[in-house]
C-alpha positions as semicolon CSV with decimal commas, in nm:
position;residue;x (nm);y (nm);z (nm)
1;X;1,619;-0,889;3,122
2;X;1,301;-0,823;3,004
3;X;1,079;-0,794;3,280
4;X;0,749;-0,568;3,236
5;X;0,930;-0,241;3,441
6;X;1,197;-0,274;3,193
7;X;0,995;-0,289;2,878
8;X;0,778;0,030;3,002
9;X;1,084;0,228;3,068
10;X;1,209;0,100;2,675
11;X;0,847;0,184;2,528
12;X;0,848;0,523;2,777
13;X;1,106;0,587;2,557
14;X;1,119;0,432;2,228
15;X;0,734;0,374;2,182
16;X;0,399;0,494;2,049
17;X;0,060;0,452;2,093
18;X;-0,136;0,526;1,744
19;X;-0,489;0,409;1,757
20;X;-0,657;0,392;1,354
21;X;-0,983;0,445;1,225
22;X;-1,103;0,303;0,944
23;X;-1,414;0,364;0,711
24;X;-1,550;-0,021;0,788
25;X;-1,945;-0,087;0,692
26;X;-1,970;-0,410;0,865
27;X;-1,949;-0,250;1,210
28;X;-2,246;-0,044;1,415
29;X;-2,033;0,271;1,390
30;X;-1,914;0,230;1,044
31;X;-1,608;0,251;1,157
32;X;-1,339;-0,033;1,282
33;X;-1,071;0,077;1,595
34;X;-0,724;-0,069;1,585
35;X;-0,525;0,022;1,868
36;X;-0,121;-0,017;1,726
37;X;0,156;-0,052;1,990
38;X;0,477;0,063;1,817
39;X;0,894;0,019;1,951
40;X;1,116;0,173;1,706
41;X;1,473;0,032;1,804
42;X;1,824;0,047;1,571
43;X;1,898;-0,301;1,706
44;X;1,666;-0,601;1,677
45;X;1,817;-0,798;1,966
46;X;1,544;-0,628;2,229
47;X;1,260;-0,660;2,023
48;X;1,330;-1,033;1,950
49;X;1,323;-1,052;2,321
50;X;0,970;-0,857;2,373
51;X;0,827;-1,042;2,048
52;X;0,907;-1,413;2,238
53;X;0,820;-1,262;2,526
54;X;0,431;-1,143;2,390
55;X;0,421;-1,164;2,042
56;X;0,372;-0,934;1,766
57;X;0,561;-0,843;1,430
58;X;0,849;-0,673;1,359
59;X;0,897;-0,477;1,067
60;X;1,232;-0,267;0,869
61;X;1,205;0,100;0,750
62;X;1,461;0,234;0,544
63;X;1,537;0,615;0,566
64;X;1,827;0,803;0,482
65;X;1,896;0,778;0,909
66;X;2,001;0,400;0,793
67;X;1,726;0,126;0,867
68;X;1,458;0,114;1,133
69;X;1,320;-0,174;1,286
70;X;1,002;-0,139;1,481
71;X;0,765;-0,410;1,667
72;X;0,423;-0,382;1,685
């Protein structure tokens, strides 16, 4: 079920790309680059299935909407 075509047609979808900056002395630049790989999903079930699959963390937002689970 989740084979990689699938899961980039879900993340075409579903997912974001945010990549961070932040203010960090201990590197060259000053600054430290976190690329974040976000799935925001209604239902857990698929990104229990991608986290087994390659890891990662997923996380609950509350809005008025109802609750929001996303993986990244």
């Amino acid at each position: 079920m989740a084979t990689i075509d699938y899961i980039a047609g879900f993340f075409d979808g579903e997912g974001s790309l945010i990549i961070r900056f932040k203010k960090d002395k201990r590197y060259k630049t000053g600054m430290f680059v976190e690329p974040v790989i976000n799935i925001t999903q209604k239902d857990k079930h698929i990104l229990e299935i991608i986290q087994q699959k390659y890891g990662g963390k997923i996380y609950y937002h509350k809005t008025s909407y109802g609750t929001t689970i996303f993986g990244n």
